[in-house]
C-alpha positions in Angstrom: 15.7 7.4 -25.3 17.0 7.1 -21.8 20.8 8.5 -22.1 21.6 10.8 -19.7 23.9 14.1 -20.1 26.8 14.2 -17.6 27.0 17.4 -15.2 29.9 19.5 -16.3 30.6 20.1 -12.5 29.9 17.5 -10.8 30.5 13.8 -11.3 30.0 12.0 -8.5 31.7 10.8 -5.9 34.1 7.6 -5.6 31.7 5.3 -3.8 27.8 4.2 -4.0 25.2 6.0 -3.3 22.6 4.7 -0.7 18.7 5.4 -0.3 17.4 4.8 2.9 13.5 4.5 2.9 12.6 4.4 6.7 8.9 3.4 6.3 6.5 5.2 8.3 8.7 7.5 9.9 7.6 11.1 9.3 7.7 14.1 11.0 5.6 14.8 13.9 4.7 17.1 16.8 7.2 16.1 20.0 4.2 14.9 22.4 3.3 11.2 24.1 2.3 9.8 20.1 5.1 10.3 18.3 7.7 6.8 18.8 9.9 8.3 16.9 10.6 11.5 19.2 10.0 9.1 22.3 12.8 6.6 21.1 15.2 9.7 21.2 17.1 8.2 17.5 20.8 9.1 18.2 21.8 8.5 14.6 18.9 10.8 13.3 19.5 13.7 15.7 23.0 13.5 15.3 22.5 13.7 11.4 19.6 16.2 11.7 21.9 18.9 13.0 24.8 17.8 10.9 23.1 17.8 7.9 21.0 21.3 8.6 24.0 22.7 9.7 25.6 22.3 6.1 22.4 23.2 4.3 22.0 19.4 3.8 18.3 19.2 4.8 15.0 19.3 4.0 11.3 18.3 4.5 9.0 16.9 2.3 5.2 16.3 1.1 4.1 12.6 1.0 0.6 13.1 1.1 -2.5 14.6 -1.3 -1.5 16.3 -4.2 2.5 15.1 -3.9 1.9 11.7 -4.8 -0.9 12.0 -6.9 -4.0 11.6 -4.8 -7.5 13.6 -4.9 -7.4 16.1 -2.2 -4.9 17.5 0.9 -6.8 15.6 3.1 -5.6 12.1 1.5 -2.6 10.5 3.5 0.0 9.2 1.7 1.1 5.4 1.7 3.9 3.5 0.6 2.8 2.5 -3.0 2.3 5.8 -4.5 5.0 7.0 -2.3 7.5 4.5 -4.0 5.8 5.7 -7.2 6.5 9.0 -6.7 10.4 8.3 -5.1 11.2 6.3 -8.3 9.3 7.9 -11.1 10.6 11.6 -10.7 7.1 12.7 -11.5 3.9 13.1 -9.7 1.1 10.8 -11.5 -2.8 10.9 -11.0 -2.9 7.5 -8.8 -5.7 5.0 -9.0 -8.2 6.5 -6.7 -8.4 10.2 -8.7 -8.6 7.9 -12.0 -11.7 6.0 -10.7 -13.4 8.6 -8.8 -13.0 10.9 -12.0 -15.0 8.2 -14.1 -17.2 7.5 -11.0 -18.3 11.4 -11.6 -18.1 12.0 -15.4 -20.5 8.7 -15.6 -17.7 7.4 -17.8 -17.7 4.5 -15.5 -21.1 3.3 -16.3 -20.6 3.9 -19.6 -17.1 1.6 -20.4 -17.4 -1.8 -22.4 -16.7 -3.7 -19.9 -19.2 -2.4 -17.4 -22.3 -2.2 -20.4 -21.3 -5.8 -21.4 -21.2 -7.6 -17.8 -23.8 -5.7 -16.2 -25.9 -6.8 -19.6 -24.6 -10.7 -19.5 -25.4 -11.2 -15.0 -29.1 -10.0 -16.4 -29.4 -12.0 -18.8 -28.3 -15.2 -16.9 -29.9 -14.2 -13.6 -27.3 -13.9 -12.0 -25.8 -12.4 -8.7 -23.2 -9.4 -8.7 -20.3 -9.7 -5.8 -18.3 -7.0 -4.6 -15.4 -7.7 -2.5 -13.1 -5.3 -1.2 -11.9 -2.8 1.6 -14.5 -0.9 3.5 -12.9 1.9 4.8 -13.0 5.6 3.8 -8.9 5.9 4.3 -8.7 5.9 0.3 -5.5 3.6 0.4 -7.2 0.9 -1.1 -10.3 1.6 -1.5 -12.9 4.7 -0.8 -16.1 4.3 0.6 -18.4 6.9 -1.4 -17.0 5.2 -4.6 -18.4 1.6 -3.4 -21.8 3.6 -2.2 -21.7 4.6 -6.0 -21.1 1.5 -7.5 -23.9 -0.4 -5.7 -26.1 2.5 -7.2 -24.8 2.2 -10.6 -25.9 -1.4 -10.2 -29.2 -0.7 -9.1 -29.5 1.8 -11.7 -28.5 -0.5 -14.7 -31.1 -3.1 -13.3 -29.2 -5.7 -10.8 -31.5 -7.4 -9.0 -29.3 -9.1 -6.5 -26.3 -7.9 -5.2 -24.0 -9.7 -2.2 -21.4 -7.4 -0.5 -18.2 -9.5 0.8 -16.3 -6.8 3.0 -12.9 -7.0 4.7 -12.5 -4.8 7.4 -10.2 -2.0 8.1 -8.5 -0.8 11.5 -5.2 0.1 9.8 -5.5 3.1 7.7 -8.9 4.6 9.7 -9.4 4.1 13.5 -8.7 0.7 15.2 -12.3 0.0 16.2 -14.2 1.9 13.6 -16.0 -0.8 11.1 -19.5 -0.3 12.5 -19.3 4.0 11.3 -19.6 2.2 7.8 -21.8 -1.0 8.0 -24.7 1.1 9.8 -24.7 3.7 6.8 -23.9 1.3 4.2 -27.0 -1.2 5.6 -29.2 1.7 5.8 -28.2 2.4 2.1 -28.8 -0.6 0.8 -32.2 -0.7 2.9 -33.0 2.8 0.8 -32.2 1.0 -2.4 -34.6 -2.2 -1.8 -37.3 0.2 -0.8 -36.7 2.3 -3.8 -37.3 -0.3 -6.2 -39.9 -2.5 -4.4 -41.4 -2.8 -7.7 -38.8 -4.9 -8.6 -37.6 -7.0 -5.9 -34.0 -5.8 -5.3 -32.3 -8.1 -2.7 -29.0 -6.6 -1.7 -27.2 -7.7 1.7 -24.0 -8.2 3.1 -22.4 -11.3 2.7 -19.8 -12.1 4.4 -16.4 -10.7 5.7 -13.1 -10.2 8.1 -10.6 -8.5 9.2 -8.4 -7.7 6.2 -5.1 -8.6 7.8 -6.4 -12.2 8.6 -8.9 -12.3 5.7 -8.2 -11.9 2.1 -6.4 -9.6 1.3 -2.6 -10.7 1.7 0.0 -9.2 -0.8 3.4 -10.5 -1.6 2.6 -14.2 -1.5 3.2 -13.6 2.2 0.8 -16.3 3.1 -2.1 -17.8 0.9 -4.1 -19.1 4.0 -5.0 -15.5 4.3 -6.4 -15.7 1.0 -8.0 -19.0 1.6 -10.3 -17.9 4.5 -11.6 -15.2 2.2 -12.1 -17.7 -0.4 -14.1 -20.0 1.8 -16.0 -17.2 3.6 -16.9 -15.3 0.1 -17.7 -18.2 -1.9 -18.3 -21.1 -0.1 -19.6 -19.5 2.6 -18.0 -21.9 5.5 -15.8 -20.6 8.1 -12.8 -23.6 9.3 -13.8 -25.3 12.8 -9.8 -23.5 13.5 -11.9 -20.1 13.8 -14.1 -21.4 15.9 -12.5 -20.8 19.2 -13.2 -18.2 22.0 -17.2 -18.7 21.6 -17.1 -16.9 18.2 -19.4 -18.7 16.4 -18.8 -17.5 12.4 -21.9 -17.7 11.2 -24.2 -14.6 11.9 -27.7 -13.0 11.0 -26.2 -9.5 10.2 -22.5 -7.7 10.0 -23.0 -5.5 12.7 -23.8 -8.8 15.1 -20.6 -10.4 13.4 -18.4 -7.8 14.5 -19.8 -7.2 18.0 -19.2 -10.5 19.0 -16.1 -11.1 17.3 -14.9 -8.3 19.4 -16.3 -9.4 22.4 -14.4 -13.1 21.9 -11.2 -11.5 21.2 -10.7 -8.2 22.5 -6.9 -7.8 22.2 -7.9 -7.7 18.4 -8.9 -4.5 16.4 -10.7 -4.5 13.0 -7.9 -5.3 10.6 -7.5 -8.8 12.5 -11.0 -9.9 13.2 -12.0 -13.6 12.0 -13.9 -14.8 8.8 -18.2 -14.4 9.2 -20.7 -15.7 7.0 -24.5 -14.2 7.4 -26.6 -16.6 6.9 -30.9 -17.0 7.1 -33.4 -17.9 9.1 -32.9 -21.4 7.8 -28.9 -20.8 8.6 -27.9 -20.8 5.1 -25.1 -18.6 3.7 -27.2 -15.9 1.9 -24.4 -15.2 -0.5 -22.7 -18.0 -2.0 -20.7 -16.9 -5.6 -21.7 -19.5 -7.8 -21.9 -20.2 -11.8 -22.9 -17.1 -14.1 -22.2 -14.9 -11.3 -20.0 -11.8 -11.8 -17.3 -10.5 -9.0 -16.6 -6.8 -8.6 -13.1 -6.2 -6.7 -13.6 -2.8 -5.6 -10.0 -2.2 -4.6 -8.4 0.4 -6.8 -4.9 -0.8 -5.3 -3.4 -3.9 -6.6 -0.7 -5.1 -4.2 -3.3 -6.3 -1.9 -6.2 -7.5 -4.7 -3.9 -9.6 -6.7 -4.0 -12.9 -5.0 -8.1 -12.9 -4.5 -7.9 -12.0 -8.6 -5.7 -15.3 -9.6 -8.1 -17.5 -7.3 -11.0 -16.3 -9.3 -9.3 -16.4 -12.8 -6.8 -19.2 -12.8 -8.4 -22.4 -14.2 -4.7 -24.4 -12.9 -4.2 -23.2 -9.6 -2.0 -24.6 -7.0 -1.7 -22.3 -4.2 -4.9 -23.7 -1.7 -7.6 -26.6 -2.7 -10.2 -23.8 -3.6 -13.0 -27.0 -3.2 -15.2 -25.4 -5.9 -14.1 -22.8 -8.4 -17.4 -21.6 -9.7 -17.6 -19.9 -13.6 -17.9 -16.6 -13.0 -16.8 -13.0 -15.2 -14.5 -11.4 -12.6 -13.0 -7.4 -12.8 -11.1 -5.0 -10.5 -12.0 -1.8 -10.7 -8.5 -1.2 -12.7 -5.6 -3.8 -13.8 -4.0 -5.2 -10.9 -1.0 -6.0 -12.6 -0.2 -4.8 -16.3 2.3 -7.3 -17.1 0.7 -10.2 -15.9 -2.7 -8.7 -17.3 -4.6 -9.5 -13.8 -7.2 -9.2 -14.0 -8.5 -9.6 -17.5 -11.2 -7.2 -17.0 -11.7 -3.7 -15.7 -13.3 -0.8 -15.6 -10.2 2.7 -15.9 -7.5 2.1 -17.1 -4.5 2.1 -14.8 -1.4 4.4 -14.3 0.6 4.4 -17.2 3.9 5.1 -15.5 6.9 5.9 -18.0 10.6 7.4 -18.4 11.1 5.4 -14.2 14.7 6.1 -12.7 15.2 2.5 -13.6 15.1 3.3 -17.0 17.8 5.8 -16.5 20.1 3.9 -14.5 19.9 0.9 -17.0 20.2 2.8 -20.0 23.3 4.2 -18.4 25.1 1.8 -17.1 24.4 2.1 -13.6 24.5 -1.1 -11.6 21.6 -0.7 -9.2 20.5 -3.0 -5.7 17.2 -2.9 -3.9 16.5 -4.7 -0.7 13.3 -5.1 1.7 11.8 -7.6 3.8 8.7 -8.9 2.2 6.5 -6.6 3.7 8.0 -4.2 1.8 9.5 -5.9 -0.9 7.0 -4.8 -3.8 7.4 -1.3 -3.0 11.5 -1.2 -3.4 10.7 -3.2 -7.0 7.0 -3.1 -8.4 5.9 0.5 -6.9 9.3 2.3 -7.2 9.8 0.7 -11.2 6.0 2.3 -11.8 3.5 -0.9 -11.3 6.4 -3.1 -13.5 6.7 -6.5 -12.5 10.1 -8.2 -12.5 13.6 -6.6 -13.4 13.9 -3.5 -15.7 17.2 -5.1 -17.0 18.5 -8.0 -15.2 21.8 -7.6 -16.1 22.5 -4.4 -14.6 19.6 -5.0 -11.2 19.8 -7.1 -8.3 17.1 -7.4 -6.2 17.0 -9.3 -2.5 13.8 -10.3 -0.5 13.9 -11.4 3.3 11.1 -13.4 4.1 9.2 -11.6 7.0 7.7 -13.5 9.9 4.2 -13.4 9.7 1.9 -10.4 10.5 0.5 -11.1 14.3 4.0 -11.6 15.2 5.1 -7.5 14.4 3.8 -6.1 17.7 5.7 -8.6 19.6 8.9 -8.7 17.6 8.9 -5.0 16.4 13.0 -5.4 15.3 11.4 -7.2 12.4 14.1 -8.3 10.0 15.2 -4.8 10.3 19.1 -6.2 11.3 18.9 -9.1 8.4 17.8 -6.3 5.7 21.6 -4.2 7.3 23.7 -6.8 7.5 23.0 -7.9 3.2 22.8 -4.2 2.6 26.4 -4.1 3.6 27.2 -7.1 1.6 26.4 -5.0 -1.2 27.5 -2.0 -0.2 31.4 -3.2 0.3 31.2 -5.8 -2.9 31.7 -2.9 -5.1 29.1 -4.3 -7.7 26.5 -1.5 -7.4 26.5 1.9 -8.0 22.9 3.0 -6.8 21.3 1.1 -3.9 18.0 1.4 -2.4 16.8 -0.2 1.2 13.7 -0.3 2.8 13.1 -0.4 6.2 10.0 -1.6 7.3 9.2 -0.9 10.9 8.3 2.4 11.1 4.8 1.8 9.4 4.6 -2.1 10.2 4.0 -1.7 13.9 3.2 2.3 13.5 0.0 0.4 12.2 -0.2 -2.3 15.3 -1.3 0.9 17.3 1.4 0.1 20.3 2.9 2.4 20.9 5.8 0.5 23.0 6.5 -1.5 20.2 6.7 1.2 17.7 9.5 2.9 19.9 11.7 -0.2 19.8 11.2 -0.6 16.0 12.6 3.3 15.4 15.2 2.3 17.9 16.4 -0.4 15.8 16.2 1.2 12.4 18.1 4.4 13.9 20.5 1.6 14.7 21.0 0.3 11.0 21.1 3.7 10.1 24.4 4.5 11.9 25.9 1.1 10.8 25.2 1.9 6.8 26.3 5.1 6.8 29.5 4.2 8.5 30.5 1.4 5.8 29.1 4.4 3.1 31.4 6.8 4.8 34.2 4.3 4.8 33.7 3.8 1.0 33.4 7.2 -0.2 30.3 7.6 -0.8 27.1 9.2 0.1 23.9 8.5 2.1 20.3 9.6 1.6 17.4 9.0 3.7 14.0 9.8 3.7 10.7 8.2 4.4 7.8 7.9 2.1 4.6 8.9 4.6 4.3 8.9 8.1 2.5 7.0 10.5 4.2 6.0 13.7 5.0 9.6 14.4 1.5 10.5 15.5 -0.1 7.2 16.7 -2.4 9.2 19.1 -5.8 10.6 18.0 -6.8 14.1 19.5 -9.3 12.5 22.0 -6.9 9.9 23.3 -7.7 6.9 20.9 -4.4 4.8 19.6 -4.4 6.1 15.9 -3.0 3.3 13.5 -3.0 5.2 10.4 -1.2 7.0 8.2 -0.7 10.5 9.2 -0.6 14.1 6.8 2.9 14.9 7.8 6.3 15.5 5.6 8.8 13.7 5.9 12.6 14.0 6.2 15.2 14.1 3.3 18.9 14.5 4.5 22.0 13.9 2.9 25.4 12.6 4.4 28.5 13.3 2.1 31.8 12.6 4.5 33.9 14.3 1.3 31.5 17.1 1.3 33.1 20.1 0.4 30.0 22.7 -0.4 29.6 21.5 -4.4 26.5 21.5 -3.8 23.3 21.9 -1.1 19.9 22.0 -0.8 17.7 24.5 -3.2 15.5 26.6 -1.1 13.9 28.2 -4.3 12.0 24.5 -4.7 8.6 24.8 -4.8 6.7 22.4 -2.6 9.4 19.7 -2.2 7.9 16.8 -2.3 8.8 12.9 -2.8 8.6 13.1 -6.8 12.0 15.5 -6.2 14.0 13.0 -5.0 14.9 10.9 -8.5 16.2 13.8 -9.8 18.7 14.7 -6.6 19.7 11.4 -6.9 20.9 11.7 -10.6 22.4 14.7 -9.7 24.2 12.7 -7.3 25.4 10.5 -9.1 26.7 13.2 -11.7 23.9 13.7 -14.4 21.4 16.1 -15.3 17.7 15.5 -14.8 15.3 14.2 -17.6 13.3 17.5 -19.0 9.8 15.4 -17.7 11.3 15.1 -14.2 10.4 17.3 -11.1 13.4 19.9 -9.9 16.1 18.3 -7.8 16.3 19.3 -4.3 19.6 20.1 -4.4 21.9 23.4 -6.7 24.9 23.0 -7.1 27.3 26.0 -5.9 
């Protein structure tokens, strides 16, 4: 199904060939936001007019439509970016499935939605959602949560406890309040609406979602275990305690004012674990038996871990205290091979005919590497939401362990030289063909919002760059680099705010063949280049043709 026909002009060269993924680094405008034009790269501009020069060059769309989004507006991010790098094609991604079915009322009309709405009646029982509240629709998308809680209102939920990690990462630092004010006036339009009946709908509890929650990678499971203890036991640990902060509050908005107030250094994606609680100083939204739990994230790298905790009956990875019976969904499957969750509401991606594929199918002996930050999106994301190897015999993957997440701004060289120096091991044992790095800097401390910091972490992945595409040189082979969005490119908002986002802008794509000898360049009849292009250059590269199903390659050969 897989084989691959040989190009009858081109087969390759001698040596490997080598994807560089520089996270985060797109292209901006040259001004006091963008790191990457104020850490003057040598390696990059020396390539950059190399590599134009020989009609080796292009830019790139890693945002909206590209990669598979809803609209132009939509940044890109490194999950469907990794989809689209390593799937050759441009898929609907989970936020255009879910808002479709949001719209056609499919939503409210799935199994699983009729039957567990119908069962938390019948019980008298409490709905949770938990998720992201932010309208950067990375993870999740604000007017679809507005939705949901009226869906629920609609099909007769009578109470209804919000749990809400907040954002500062894909939307502005300091920006939480812009959604709890409209959300609590919603939900204050909803409880007046159907007086008759008694709705009781609040916010329950929260955090920051870098400290709370939503962790990804098995990076580190306290993370998770402060959401666990703020959602469903509704206790905060003495350890958060510090500062003045007092964790327990009468409202969100007082929550977050004063958590900002007792640490000011932090922005929204940090910000401790609250619990509201009543007049009596109760939490007013413990998750307890015959409940059901809503995840509302449509991305799964992040909602996994909170998913096991509420569906593993043997779990091992924090003393949960009280694991409470409960139905629990995700607004789509997490994780298809590991079928988490059990229950949800659109049906996921279905990703097939992945480069992987290809490469195994063809005998072509393939290496990824990433920090853990990253690590998912050179394996899961790029292999289409596929857990594990595609065939173990022919893959290697390597993980290095990352420090942990408040130490980025400080030490912005990440494991940036650790991730090089193994890359190289590969490179010169002659045992892979294809190999993909990631680099995480660029969009690690893009997202910290310091700007300092993001200039040293460009600095030291144009460093790596220079040292792998010497050894590539050295071995005959070639180098590619791109990026799969941007973000510490333009860290500057138009009215002077530090922007920590993702930004709209394309991203590089250069090639760097030392035994080029003009068999080939860059296509300018391409359509829209965008990420999805790049699978089938890199077959090309390697000396096939492209699937039929794939998107053009970048490059013609001459």
């Amino acid at each position: 199904m897989h084989q691959l026909k040989r190009l009858s002009t081109f087969a390759g060269k001698k040596g490997p060939l080598l994807l560089i993924i520089m996270d985060g680094i797109g292209l901006g405008k040259e001004d006091d936001g963008n790191a990457v034009f104020l850490a003057k790269p040598k390696t990059l501009a020396g390539i950059t007019k190399t590599s134009k020069k020989k009609n080796l060059y292009c830019t790139l769309k890693a945002h909206g439509s590209a990669v598979g989004l809803i609209s132009e507006e939509d940044m890109g991010n490194s999950e469907v970016g990794h989809n689209a790098l390593g799937s050759g094609q441009v898929y609907d991604q989970g936020i255009k499935l879910v808002d479709t079915a949001i719209k056609n009322g499919s939503f409210y009309k799935s199994r699983v939605w009729l039957q567990l709405t119908e069962k938390v009646i019948s019980n008298k029982g409490t709905v949770h959602l938990i998720g992201l509240l932010s309208d950067g629709n990375v993870h999740s998308n604000f007017n679809q949560l507005l939705r949901i809680i009226e869906g629920f209102a609609e099909s007769g939920i009578q109470r209804l406890r919000l749990h809400l990690l907040t954002d500062g990462r894909d939307v502005p630092a300091k920006s939480a309040l812009t959604y709890i004010r409209p959300l609590e006036l919603r939900l204050n339009e909803i409880i007046e609406n159907y007086a008759i009946k008694n709705y009781d709908y609040e916010i329950a509890s929260g955090g920051g979602r870098m400290h709370v929650t939503m962790d990804r990678y098995e990076s580190d499971w306290k993370i998770v275990q402060r959401g666990w203890f703020a959602h469903v036991l509704g206790k905060i640990e003495e350890k958060e305690l510090v500062n003045g902060y007092r964790g327990y509050y009468q409202s969100a908005e007082e929550a977050i004012i004063h958590a900002r107030e007792c640490f000011p250094k932090k922005n929204d994606q940090f910000l401790p674990p609250f619990v509201i609680i009543d007049a009596k100083k109760q939490p007013i939204g413990k998750i307890e038996d015959n409940d059901l739990v809503v995840n509302f994230n449509y991305r799964g790298d992040r909602a996994i871990q909170i998913s096991r905790a509420f569906e593993e009956k043997e779990f091992s990875e924090f003393d949960r205290e009280y694991f409470p019976k409960v139905d629990y969904a995700g607004l789509v499957q997490y994780d298809g091979d590991k079928l988490i969750p059990k229950q949800y509401f659109v049906q996921p991606v279905n990703f097939r005919h992945i480069l992987s594929d290809y490469c195994c199918a063809n005998n072509i002996p393939s290496f990824a590497i990433a920090e853990t930050h990253k690590f998912g999106h050179v394996t899961y994301f790029w292999n289409g939401n596929r857990s594990g190897y595609v065939c173990i015999e022919k893959e290697q993957y390597m993980k290095i362990d990352s420090d942990p997440n408040e130490m980025i701004a400080i030490h912005p060289e990440m494991k940036a030289e650790e991730v090089c120096e193994k890359t190289i091991n590969a490179l010169q044992s002659g045992e892979f063909k294809f190999l993909r790095v990631n680099f995480a800097n660029g969009d690690m401390v893009g997202h910290t919002g310091n700007i300092e910091a993001a200039i040293q972490a460009v600095k030291i992945v144009d460093k790596c760059l220079n040292k792998l595409i010497d050894v590539v040189n050295k071995l005959d082979g070639i180098t590619i680099i791109t990026a799969d969005h941007g973000n510490c490119e333009d860290m500057i908002l138009p009215d002077g705010r530090i922007k920590t986002a993702h930004s709209l802008n394309p991203v590089g794509f250069w090639i760097i063949d030392k035994n080029w000898k003009k068999e080939y360049s860059v296509n300018p009849k391409v359509k829209n280049p965008g990420l999805s292009n790049v699978a089938a250059t890199l077959l090309n590269l390697l000396g096939y043709d492209k699937p039929a199903k794939y998107q053009e390659s970048l490059i013609k050969f001459d």
